[in-house]
C-alpha positions as CSV (number, residue, x, y, z in Angstrom):
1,X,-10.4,-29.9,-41.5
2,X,-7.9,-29.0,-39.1
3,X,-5.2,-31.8,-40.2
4,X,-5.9,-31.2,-43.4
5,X,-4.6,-27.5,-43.7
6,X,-1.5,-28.4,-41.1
7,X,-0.8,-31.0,-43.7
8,X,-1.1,-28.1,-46.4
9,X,1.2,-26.0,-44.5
10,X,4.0,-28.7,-44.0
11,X,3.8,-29.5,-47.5
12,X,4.3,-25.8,-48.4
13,X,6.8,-24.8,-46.1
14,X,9.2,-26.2,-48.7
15,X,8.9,-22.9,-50.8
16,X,11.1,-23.5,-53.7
17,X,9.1,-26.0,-56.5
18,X,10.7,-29.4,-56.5
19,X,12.1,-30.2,-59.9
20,X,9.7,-30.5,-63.1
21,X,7.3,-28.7,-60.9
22,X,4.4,-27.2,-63.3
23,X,3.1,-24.0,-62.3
24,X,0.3,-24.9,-64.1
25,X,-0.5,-27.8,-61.8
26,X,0.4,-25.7,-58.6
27,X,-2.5,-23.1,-60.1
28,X,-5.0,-25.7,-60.3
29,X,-4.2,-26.9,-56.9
30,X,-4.4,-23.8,-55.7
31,X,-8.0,-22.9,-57.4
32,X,-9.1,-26.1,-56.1
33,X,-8.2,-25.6,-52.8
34,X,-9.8,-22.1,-52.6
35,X,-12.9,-23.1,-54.3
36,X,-13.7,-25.2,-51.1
37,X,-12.5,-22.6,-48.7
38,X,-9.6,-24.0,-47.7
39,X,-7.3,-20.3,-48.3
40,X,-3.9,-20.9,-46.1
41,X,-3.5,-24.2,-48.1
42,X,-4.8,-22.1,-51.1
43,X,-2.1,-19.6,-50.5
44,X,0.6,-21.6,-50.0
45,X,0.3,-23.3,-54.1
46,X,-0.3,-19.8,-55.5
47,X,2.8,-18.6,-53.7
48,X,4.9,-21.7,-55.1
49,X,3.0,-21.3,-58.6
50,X,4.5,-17.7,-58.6
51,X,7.7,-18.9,-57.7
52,X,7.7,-21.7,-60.5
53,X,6.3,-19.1,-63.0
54,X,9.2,-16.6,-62.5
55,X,11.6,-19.6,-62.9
56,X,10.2,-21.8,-66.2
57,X,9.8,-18.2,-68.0
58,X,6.0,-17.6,-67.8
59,X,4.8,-14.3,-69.1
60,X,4.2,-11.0,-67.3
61,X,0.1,-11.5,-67.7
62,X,0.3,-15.1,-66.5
63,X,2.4,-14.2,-63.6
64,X,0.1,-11.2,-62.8
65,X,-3.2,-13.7,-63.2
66,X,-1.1,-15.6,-60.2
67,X,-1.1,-12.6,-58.2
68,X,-4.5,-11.6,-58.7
69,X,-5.4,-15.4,-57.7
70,X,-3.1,-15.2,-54.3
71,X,-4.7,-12.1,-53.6
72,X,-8.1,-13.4,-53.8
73,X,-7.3,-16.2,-51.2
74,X,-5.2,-13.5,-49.4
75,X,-8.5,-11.6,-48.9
76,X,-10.7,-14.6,-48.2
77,X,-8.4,-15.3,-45.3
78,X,-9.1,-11.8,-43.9
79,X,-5.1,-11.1,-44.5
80,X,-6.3,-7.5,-46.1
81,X,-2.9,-5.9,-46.2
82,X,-0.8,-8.3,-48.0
83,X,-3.5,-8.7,-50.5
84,X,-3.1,-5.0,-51.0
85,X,0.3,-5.1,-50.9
86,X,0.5,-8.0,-53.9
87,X,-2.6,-6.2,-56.0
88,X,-0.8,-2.8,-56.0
89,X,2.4,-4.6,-57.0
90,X,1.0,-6.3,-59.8
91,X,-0.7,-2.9,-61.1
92,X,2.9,-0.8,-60.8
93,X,4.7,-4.0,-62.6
94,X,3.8,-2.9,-66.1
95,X,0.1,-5.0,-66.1
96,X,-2.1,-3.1,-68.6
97,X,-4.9,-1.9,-66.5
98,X,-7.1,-1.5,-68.9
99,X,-6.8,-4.7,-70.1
100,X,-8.8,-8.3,-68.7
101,X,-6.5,-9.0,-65.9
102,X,-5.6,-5.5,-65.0
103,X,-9.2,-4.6,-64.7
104,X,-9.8,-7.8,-62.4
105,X,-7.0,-7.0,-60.3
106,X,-8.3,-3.1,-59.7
107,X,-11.8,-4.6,-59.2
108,X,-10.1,-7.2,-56.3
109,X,-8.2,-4.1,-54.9
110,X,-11.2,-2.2,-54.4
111,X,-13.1,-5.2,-52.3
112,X,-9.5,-5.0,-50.3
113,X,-10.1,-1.1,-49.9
114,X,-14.0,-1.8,-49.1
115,X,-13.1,-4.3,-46.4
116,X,-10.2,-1.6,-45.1
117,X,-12.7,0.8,-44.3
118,X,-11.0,2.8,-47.3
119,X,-14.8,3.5,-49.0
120,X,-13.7,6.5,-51.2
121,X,-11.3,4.6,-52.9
122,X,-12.7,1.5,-53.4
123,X,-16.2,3.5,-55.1
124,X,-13.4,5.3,-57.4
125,X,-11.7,2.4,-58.5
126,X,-15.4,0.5,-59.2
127,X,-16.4,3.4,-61.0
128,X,-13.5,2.9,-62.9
129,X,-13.6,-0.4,-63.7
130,X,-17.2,-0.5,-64.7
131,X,-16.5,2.0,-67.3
132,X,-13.9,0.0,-68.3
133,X,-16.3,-2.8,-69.1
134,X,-18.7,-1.0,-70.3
135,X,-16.0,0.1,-73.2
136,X,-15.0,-3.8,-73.7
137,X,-18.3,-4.6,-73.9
138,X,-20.6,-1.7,-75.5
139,X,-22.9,-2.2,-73.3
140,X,-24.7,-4.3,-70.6
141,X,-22.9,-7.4,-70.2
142,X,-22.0,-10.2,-67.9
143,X,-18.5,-8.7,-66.1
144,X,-20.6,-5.6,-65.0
145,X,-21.8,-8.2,-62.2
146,X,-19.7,-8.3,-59.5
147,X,-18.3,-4.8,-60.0
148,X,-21.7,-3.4,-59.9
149,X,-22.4,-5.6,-56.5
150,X,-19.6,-4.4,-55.1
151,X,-20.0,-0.9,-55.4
152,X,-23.7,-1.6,-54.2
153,X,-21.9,-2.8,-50.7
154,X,-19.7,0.4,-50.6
155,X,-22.7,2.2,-51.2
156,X,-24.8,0.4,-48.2
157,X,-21.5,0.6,-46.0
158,X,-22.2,4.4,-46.3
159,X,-25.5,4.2,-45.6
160,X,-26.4,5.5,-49.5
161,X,-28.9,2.7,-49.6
162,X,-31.1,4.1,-52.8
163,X,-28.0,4.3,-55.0
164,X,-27.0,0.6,-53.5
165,X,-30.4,0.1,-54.5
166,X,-29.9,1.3,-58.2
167,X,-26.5,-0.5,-58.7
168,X,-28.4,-3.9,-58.1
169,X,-31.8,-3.7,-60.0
170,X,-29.4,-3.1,-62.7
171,X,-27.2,-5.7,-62.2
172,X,-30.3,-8.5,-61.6
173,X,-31.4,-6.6,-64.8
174,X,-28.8,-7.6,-66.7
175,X,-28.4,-11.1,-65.3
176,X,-32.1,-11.7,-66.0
177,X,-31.3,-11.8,-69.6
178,X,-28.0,-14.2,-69.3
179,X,-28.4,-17.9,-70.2
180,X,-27.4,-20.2,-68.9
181,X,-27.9,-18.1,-65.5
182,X,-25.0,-16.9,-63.1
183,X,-25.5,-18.6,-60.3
184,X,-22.5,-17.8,-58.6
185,X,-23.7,-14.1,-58.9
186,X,-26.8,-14.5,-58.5
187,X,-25.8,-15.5,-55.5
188,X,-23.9,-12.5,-54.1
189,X,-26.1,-10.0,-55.9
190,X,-29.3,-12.0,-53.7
191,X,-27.4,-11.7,-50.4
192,X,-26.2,-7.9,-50.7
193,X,-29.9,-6.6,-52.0
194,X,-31.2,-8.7,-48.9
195,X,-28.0,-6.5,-46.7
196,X,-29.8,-3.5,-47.8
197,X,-33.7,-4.6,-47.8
198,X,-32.5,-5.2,-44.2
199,X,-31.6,-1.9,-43.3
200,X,-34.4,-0.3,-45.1
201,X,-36.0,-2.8,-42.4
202,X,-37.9,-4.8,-45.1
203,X,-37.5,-7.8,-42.9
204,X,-39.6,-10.5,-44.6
205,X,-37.8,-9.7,-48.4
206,X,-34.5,-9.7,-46.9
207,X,-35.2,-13.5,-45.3
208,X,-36.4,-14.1,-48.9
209,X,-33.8,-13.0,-50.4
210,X,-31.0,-14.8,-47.9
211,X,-32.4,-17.9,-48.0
212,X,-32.6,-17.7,-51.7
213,X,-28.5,-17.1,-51.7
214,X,-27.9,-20.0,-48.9
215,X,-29.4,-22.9,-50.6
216,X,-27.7,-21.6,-53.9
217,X,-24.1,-21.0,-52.4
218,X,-24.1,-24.6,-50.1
219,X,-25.2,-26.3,-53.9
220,X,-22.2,-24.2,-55.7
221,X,-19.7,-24.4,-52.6
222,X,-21.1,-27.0,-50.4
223,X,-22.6,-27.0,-46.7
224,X,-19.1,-26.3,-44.7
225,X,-17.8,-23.1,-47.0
226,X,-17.0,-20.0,-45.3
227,X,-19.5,-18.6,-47.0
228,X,-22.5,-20.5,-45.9
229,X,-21.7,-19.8,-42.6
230,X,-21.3,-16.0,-43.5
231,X,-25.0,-16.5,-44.8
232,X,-26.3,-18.4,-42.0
233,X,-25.3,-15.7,-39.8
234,X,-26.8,-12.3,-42.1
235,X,-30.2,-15.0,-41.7
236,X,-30.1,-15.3,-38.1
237,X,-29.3,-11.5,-38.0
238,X,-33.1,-10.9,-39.6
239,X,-34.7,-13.8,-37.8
240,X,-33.3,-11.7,-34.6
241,X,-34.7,-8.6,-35.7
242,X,-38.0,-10.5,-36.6
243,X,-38.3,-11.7,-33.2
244,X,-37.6,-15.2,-33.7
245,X,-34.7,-15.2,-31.3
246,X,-34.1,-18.9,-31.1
247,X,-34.3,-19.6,-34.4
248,X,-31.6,-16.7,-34.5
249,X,-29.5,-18.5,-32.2
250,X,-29.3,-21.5,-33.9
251,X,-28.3,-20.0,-37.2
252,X,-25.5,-18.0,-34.9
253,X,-24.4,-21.2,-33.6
254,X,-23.9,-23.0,-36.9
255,X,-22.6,-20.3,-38.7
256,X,-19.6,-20.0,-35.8
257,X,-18.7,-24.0,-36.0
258,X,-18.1,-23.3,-39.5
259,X,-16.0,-20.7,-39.6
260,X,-14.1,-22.0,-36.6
261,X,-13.4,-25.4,-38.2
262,X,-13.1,-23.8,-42.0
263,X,-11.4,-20.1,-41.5
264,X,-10.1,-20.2,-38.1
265,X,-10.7,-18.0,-34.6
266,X,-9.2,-15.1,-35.8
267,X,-11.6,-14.3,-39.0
268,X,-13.7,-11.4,-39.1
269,X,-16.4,-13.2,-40.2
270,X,-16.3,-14.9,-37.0
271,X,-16.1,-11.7,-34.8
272,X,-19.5,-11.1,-36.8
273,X,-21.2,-14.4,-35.4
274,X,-19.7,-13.9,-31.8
275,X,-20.7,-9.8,-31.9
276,X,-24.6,-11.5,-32.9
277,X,-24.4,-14.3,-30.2
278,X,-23.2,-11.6,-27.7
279,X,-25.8,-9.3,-28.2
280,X,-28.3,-12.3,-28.0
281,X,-26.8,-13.8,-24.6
282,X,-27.7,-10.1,-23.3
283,X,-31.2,-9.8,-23.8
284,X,-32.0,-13.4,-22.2
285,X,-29.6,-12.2,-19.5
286,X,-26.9,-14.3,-19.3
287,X,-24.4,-11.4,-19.1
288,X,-21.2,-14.1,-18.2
289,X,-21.8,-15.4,-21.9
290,X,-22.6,-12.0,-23.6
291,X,-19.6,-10.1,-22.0
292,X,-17.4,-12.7,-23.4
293,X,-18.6,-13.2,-27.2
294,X,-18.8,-9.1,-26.9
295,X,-15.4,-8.6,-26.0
296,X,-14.0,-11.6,-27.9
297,X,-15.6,-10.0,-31.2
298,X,-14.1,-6.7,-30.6
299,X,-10.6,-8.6,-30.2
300,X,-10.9,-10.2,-33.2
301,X,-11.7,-6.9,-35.7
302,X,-9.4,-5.0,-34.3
303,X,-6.5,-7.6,-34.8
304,X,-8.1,-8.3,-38.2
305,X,-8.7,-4.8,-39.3
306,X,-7.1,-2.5,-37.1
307,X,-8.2,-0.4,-34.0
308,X,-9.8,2.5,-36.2
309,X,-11.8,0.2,-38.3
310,X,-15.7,1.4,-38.8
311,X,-16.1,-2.8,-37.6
312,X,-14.1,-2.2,-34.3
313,X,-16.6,1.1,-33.5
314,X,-19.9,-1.1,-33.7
315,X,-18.2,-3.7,-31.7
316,X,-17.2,-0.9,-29.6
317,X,-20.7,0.5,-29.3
318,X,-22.3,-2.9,-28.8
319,X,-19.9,-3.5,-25.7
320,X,-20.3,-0.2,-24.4
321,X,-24.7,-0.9,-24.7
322,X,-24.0,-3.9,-22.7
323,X,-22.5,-2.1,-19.7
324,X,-24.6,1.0,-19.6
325,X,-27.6,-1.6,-19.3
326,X,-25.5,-2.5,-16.2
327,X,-25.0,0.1,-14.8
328,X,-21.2,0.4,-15.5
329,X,-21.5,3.6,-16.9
330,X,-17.8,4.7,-16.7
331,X,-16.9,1.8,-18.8
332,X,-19.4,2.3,-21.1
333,X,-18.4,5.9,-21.8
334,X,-14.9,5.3,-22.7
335,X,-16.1,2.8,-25.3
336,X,-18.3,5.2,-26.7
337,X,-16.2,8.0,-27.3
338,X,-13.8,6.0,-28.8
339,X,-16.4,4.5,-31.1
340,X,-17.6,7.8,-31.9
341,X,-13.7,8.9,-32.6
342,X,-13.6,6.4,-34.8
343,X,-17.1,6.6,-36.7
344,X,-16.4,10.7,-37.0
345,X,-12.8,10.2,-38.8
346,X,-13.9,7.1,-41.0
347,X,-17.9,7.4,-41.6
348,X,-17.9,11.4,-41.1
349,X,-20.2,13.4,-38.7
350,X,-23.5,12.6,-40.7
351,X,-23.5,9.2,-41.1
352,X,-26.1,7.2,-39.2
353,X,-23.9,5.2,-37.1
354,X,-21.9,8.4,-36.3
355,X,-25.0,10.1,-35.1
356,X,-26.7,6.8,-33.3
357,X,-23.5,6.6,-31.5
358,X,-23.6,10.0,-30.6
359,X,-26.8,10.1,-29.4
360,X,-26.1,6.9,-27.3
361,X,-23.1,8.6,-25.7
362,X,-25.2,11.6,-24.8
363,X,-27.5,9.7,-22.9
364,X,-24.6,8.6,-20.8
365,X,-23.2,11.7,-20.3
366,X,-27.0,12.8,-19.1
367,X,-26.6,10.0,-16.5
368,X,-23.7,11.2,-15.0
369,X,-24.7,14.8,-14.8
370,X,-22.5,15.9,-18.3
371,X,-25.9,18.1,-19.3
372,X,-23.3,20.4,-21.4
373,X,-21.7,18.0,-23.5
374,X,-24.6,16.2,-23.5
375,X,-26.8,19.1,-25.1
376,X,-24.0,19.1,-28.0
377,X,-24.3,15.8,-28.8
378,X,-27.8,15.7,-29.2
379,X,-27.9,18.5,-31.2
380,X,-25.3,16.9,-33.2
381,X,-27.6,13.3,-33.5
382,X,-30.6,13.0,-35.7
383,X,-33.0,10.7,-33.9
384,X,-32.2,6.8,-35.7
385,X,-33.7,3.2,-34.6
386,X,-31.8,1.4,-32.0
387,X,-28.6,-1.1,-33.0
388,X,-29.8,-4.1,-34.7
389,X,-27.8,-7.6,-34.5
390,X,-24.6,-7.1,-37.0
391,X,-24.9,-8.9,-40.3
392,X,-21.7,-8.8,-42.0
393,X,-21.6,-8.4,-46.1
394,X,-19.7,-10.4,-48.4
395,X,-18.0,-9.2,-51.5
396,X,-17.6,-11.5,-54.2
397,X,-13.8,-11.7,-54.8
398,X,-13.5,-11.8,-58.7
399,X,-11.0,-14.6,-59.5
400,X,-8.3,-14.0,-62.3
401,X,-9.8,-15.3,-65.4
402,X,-8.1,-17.9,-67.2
403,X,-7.7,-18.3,-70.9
């Protein structure tokens, strides 16, 4: 797989289309590529697509479809800001966005804003978007899908798990009555209602559920797409909370060789995996391996997504568990209260993370003598269940329809 994007990136260094060049066929390349995971050779024939658009004369919605399609690859790549960057410019470019492609671009810039951190705004540009549809449509209809999934994961990223909840019996609602099914969202819609049966720690319907979305996504995308390996790891993440901790493991473990060989070492999907195996390494007590996976996960979503990133605080939090358990309680403390900086400004004070991390922190502070701040913090924290392993959501990434 390796050779095969280097090959992809030498063939689109050459930006400029050679002569006779179709955008059309660049497109379809470019589709192609992304529909097998492949998104840096992806990216590079939607980039020379847009190029070859602008020159042979291509309309202002076809060119706008383009940039709606690099974004999507853009965003599968885990390169959040310049898919922003293109979504927004193809919304202030004149793009109707109430129309088909204007709608799917807002609906793509929301997952960017939802994988940013940025929840407010990607729940107000969902709620847009669905009504949206529901004009076009009159109704229940087949493109309320993916918007209402998504909002379901911003709703489950802020810990509003009955309205993430609502969103998806109605969205399995209306796809119960679509024929031929959508498997493809089916799919997504199976793997974020298992996200928050998980956290409502309804452990055996979450397994249900995600192995219900892996045997459909390997059939739609095959075995070695990104997003197996994103649903291997959410599975090993409840096998692990289940107590099945080798079984865990081994889902870890194949869920990392893909993403390595399919997105690369710096993915945020991949920090996911190493944040899991980390956590795992601990509690059999091989603390050389779990300090390493630990730290390199933290590494990884903060060059990804940023140092104040809600990600980078449970990274944070999980690191700074590790050392207390070791006694390194100096280190662990300046990991918490930056974790807790970051959950307070991003999450706000009454989120659960906020107050588990709090509470966590206060124990620390306890340990060292700290009774003061200590007794503010715990007044501050609700009592919540201990960290579980990390299972990272997927959004589906609507691609630009085509007419």
């Amino acid at each position: 797989m390796r050779k095969i994007v280097h090959l992809m990136i030498l063939v689109g260094s050459v930006f400029a289309p050679a002569a006779g060049e179709s955008w059309r066929e660049l497109e379809s390349e470019g589709l192609r590529l992304a529909r097998t995971g492949q998104f840096d050779g992806s990216r590079l024939f939607y980039r020379r697509a847009l190029d070859a658009a602008a020159r042979q004369g291509a309309g202002r919605e076809a060119l706008a479809r383009l940039q709606v399609s690099l974004a999507g690859v853009l965003y599968g790549a885990a390169r959040y800001e310049e898919a922003r960057r293109v979504l927004e410019e193809a919304l202030s470019g004149g793009l109707d966005g109430t129309g088909l492609v204007g709608t799917t671009a807002k609906l793509n810039l929301a997952a960017v804003y939802r994988a940013q951190g940025r929840y407010p705004e990607a729940e107000a540009l969902l709620l847009e978007v669905i009504h949206r549809r529901e004009q076009a449509a009159g109704g229940e209809d087949a493109a309320l899908l993916i918007p209402l999934n998504n909002l379901a994961e911003v709703y489950r990223n802020q810990a509003r798990l009955d309205a993430a909840d609502s969103a998806l019996r109605r969205a399995l609602e209306i796809a119960s009555g679509i024929s031929p099914a959508p498997r493809e969202a089916l799919s997504s819609l199976w793997q974020t209602l298992a996200s928050v049966r998980r956290a409502q720690g309804r452990l055996p319907e979450a397994g249900e559920l995600l192995e219900k979305a892996l045997a459909l996504k390997a059939e739609l995308f095959g075995a070695e797409h990104p997003a197996v390996a994103l649903l291997l790891n959410n599975l090993g993440a409840v096998r692990e909370a289940a107590g099945e901790a080798a079984e865990a493991d081994g889902l870890y473990r194949r869920a990392a060789a893909i993403l390595e060989r399919r997105a690369g070492s710096a993915h945020p999907w991949l920090a996911a995996v190493y944040n899991n195996l980390g956590k795992a390494a601990a509690r059999r007590g091989a603390d050389v391996e779990a300090e390493r996976c630990l730290r390199r996960a933290v590494a990884i979503w903060e060059a990804a997504l940023g140092p104040d990133h809600p990600q980078v605080a449970a990274g944070l939090g999980n690191l700074a568990e590790f050392y207390a358990g070791r006694g390194r309680l100096a280190a662990a403390t300046r990991l918490y209260e930056r974790a807790l900086g970051i959950c307070r400004s991003t999450l706000g004070p009454e989120h659960p993370e906020t107050r588990r991390l709090g509470g966590e922190l206060a124990r620390i502070y306890l340990a060292q003598g700290r009774r003061t701040e200590a007794g503010r913090l715990l007044r501050e924290s609700a009592a919540v269940r201990p960290p579980q392993a990390r299972a990272e959501p997927v959004l589906s990434f609507a691609e630009a329809p085509h007419r």
